[in-house]
N, C-alpha and C positions, 0 to 999 in steps of 0.2 A: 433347382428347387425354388431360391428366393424367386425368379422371374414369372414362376409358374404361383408360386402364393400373391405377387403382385396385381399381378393379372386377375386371381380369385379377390382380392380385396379392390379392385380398380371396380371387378365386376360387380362385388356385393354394396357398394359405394354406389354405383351410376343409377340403378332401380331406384333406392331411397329420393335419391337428389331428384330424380327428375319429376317423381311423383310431388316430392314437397316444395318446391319450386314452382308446380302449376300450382297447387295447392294454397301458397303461403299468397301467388301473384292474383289468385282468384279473390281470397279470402280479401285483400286489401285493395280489389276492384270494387268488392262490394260499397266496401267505406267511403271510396272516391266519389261512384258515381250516388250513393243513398246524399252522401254532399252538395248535388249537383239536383238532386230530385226536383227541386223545385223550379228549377230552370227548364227541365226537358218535360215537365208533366203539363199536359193539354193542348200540347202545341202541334201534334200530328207530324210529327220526325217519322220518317220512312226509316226500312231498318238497315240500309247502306248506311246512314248519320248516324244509327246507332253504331252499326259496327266499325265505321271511324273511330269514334269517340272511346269504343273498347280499348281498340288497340292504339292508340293513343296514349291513353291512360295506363293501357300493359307496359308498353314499351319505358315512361317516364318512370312507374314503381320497380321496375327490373333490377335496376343497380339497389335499391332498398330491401329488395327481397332475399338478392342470394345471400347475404350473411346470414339471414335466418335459415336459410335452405340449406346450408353447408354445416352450421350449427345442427340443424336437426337431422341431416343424413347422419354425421359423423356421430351423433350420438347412436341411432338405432343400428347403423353399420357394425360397431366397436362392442357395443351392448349385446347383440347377437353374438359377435366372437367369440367374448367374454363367456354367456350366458350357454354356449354350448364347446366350450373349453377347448376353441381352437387356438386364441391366444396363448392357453396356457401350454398346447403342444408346442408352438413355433417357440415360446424361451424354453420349452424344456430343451429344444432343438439347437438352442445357441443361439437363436436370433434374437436380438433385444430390442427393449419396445418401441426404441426411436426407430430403425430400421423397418420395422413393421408399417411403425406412423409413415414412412418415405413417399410412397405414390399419392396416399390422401395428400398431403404436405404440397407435392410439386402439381395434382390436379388442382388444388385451392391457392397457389402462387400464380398459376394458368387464369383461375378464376379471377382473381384481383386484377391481372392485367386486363382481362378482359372486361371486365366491369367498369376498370377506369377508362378505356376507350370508346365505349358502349357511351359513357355518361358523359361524354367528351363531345361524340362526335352526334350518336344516334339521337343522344335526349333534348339535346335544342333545337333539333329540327322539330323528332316531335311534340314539343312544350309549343313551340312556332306552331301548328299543323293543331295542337288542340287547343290551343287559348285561343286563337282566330277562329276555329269552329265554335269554341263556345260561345262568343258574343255574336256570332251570328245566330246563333240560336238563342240568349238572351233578346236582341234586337226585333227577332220573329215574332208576329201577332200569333194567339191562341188559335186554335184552328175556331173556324163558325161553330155557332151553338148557342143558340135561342133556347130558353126557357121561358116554362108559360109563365106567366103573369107578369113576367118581369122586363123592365125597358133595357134592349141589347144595344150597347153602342160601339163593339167592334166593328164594323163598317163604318169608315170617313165619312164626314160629314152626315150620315145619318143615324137616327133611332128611331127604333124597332120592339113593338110591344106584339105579341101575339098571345092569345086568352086560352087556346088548346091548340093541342098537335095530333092529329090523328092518321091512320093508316099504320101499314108495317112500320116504315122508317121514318114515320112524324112528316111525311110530306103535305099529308094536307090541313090545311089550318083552318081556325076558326074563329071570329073575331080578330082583324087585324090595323094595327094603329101604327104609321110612320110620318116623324119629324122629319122633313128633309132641312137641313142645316148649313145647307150652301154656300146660299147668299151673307151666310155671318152677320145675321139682322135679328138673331131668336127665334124664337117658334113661332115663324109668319108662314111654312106651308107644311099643311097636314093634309094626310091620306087615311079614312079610313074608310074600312072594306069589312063588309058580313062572314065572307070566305074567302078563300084562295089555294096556291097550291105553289108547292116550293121545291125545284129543281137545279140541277146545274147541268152546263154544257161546255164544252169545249173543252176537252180532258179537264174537268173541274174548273176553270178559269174561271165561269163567270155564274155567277148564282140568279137565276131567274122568278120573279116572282109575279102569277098570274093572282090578279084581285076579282072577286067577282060581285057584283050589288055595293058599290059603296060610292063613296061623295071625295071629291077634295076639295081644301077650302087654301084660300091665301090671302091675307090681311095686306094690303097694298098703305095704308097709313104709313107704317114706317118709314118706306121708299120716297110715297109723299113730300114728309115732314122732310127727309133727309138730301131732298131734291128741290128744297123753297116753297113747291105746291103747299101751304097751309090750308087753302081757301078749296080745296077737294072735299068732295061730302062724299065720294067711293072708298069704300073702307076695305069690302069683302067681294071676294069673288069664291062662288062657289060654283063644283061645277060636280054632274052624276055622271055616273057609269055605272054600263052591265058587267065589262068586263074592259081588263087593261093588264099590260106586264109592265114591269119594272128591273131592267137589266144594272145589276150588280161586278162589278170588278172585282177579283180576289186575290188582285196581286199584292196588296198589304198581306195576305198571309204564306206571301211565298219566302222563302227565306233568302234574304242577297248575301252575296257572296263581296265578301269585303278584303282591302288589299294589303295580303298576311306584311308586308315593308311596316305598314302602322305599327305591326309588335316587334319588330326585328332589334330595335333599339332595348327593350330590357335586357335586364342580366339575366335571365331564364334562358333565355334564345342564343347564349355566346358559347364560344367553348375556350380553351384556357388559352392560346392564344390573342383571342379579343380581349380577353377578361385581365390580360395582365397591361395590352393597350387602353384599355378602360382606367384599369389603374393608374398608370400614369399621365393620363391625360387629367384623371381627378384631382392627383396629388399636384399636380403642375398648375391645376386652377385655382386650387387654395392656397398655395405660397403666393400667386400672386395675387389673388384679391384680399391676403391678412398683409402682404405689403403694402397694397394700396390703400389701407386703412386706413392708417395714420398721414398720409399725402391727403386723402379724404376728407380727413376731421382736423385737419389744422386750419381751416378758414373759420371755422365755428369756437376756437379757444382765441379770443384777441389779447391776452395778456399772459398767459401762463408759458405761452410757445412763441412769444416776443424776444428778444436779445435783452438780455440783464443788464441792469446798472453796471454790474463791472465789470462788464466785455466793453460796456460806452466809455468808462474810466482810462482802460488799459489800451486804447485806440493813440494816436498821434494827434494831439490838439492841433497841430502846427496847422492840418490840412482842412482843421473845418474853420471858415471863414465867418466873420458875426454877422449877423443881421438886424436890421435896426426896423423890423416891421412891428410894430402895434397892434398886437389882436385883442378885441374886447373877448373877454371870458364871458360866458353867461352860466350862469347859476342852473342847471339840472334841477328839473321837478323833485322830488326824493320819489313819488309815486309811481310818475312814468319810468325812471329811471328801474324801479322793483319793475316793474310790469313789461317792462322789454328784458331785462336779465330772466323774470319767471318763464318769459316764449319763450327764450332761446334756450334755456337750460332744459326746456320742455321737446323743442326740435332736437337739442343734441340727444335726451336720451332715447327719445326715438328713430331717430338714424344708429344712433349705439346698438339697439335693441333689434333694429334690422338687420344690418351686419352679423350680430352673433347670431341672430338666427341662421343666415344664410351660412355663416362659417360653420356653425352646427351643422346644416346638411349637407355640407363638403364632407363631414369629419364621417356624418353615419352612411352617406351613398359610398364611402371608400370604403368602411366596414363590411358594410353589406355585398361590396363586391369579394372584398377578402373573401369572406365566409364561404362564397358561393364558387369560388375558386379553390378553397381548402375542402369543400365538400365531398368534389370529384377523387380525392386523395383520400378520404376518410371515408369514405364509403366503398371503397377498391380494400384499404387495408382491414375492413372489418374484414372481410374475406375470410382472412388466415388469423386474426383476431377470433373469430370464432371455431375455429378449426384448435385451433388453439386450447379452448373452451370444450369442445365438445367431443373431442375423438381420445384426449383422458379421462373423461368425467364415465366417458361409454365404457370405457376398461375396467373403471373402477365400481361403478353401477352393475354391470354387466346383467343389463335387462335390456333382451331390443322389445320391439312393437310399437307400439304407438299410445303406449299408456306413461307409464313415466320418464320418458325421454323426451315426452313431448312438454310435457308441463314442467322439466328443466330446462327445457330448450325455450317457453314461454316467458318462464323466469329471468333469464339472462338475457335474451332480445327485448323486454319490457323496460328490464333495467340500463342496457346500452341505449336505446331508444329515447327513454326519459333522459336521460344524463346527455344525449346528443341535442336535444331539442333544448334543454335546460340552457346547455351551454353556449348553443346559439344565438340563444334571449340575451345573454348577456353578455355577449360577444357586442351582437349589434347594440344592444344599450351602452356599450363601452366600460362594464362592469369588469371585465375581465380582458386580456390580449387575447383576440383572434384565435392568435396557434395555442394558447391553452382550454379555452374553452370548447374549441372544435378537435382537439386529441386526445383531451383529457379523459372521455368514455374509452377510447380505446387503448389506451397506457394503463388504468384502471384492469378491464377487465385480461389486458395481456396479463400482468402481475398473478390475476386470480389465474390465468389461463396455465402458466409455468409451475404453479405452487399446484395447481393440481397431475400436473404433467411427472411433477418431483414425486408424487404420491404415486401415482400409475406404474414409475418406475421401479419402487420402492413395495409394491404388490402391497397397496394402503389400503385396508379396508373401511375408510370414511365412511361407509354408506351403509353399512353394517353393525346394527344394534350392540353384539358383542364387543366391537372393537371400544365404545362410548362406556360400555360398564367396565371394562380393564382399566381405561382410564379412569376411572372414577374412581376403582379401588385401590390402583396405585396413588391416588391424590389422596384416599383415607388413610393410608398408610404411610402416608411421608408427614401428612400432619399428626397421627397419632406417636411418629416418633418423636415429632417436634416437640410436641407436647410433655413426652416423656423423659426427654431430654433438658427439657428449661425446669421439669417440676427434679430432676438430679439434680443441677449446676443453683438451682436457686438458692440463698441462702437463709435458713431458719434463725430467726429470734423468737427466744422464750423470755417468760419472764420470771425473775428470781421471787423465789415463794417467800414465806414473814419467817419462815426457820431461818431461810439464806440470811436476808436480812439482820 
């Protein structure tokens, strides 16, 4: 019987998960790529680039998502049971609720490991696979696209004014005006034309432009002046046509492919054996460049890191021999003498001021490698941190669907979330130790996870309006004895009246 309810709760479990899982991995594509919008818009990416860049982006939010996905199955799984009283048959049945919780528990201990090697092995490749994609597409010129009126200078070396576009696809123009900018002399040759007509050829490579009735001019002066000819009275050459093409390259808008090695060196790109060689390659750099510090800065202190008078005292007179040389003393400027102490006090705290900087980012690139080494761990153990979370809270809720299990399920991954990202700020600012600001969200909501587990056990009705008014009128009733109790025990004084008296 238990193997066979296992099996029913493995199975009422695996639909939820996998639905919220795509669900949860789509929802936070959105956010990636709407991040990204301004990088990929107008640049004519085919939709192989696009569907890189999906899956790219699917694969690096995976290990972010299943804690939310296992959070949310475990609640609508448990909230169903709940909600049509099959948990309540299996304890009437003698099975109790951990036993229940057992197959969720060891699929979401499955899931953790899997997540940590997922984000180990899978996601620095692909962080490798989409940062190099991305900057080749940052890198990539706009696709073509003239506008009337306006001067186009995505093509090298030239600009481009056209006054109308006519036809279906804007091929033929009308009024057409180009700087050629070559020669890197100014606008010494222009082209303009009445009409023309605008094409490409060579599976797109090369954009062709037919002029028809127009002139070109080129100012030869510049060339002149800049070749000795002063003494030339030829300024202009102008010349007509009926008709002429003008062949255009469009390999600036193809996108190159660049050599993914360039990113390989971040800590995005490592997995946790690099990342702990990283580390001690760091720590190893900073002991010894805070030891060579002081070997550094001892030539720049000439008195302070001298031998004292009484190290010269406690020496053996015997062995220093006298000397009978004469040196005239001279008298130091008092002005120059300020004015060479103000440099030099001025060079040392800027070599001081270099150093701590540099030792500063010894201190935050070893931080920041921590973090990104403890993440792969923290992100695995949300796993069952929210399992934790969600598959009592469903017991005790005992609503499935998608309406209130979701917006607790929102609740708790907003708040893990923030406290993870909080903690990492100040991880890497050095506000806090690494292993507490990167644990701390999930120590937190385990605590909340177990305190609600003790209620599930305990068939707590937390979520239940009634259970809140019982307490409230056990709370009037303890205070209305207390009350009654201090106003017995308290002790009266009267006061004696003018008979007493």
């Amino acid at each position: 019987m238990l193997k066979k309810s296992d099996s029913l709760i493995l199975g009422a479990f695996t639909g939820p998960f996998i639905l919220t899982t795509t669900v949860v991995v789509f929802v936070l594509l959105i956010n990636t790529i709407t991040a990204h919008l301004d990088d990929l818009m107008g640049k004519g990416l085919s939709w192989i680039v696009f569907a890189k860049l999906i899956a790219f982006f699917a694969m690096n939010l995976l290990p972010l998502a299943l804690p939310l996905a296992v959070l949310l199955a475990s609640l609508i799984t448990f909230g169903n049971l709940g909600e049509h009283n099959e948990l309540t048959a299996l304890k009437s049945s003698g099975v109790s609720l951990l036993r229940v919780l057992r197959p969720i528990f060891l699929f979401s201990l499955f899931l953790a490991v899997f997540s940590f090697f997922f984000n180990d092995k899978v996601v620095p490749w692909a962080n490798l696979k989409v940062f190099s994609l991305l900057w080749d597409i940052k890198q990539k010129a706009p696709t073509f696209n003239v506008k009337e009126g306006v001067f186009y200078g995505g093509l090298p070396n030239y600009s481009i004014r056209i006054n109308k576009k006519m036809g279906e696809n804007g091929e033929f123009l009308k009024g057409v005006m180009i700087y050629n900018h070559s020669t890197q002399q100014g606008n010494t040759d222009l082209i303009v034309a009445d009409s023309g007509r605008m094409y490409m050829i060579k599976n797109d490579k090369y954009l062709v432009l037919e002029l028809y009735k127009g002139k070109s001019y080129h100012d030869q002066s510049v060339g002149n002046v800049m070749a000795g000819n002063t003494a030339s009275n030829e300024r202009f050459v102008t010349n007509k046509f009926e008709k002429t093409q003008i062949v255009f390259s469009l390999d600036a808008f193809d996108m190159k492919k660049t050599d993914e090695s360039l990113f390989s060196g971040h800590r995005y790109m490592h997995d946790v054996q690099r990342l702990w060689k990283d580390l001690d390659s760091i720590r190893t750099s900073a002991n010894r460049y805070q030891k060579e510090g002081l070997q550094a800065m001892k030539g720049s202190y000439h008195y302070h890191l001298r031998i004292g008078q009484d190290t010269l005292l406690k020496r053996d007179t015997s062995t220093i021999k006298p000397t009978f040389q004469v040196k005239q003393i001279e008298t130091p400027n008092p002005k120059q003498v300020a004015t060479k102490a103000l440099q030099q006090a001025t060079n040392v705290q800027a070599v001081l001021k270099s150093r701590k900087d540099q030792h500063q980012f010894y201190l935050r690139s070893l931080r920041e490698h921590y973090i990104e080494l403890n993440k792969k761990f923290v992100f695995a153990y949300a796993c069952i941190t929210m399992f934790l979370i969600g598959a009592p809270l469903g017991a005790i809720i005992k609503k499935g669907g998608l309406g209130l299990p979701v917006l607790v399920a929102i609740i708790f991954f907003v708040a893990w979330h923030v406290l993870t990202i909080t903690g990492e700020k100040w991880a890497k600012e050095g506000v806090l130790p690494v292993e507490i600001g990167m644990w701390f969200p999930n120590a937190t909501l385990m605590l909340i996870g177990l305190y609600f587990l003790r209620q599930a056990k305990n068939d707590s009705r937390l979520f239940e309006s009634d259970f809140y008014y019982v307490m409230r009128d056990r709370f009037l009733e303890k205070w209305s004895k207390k009350k009654v109790q201090e106003a017995i025990t308290k002790p009266t004084i009267t006061k004696p009246t003018n008979q007493e008296i």
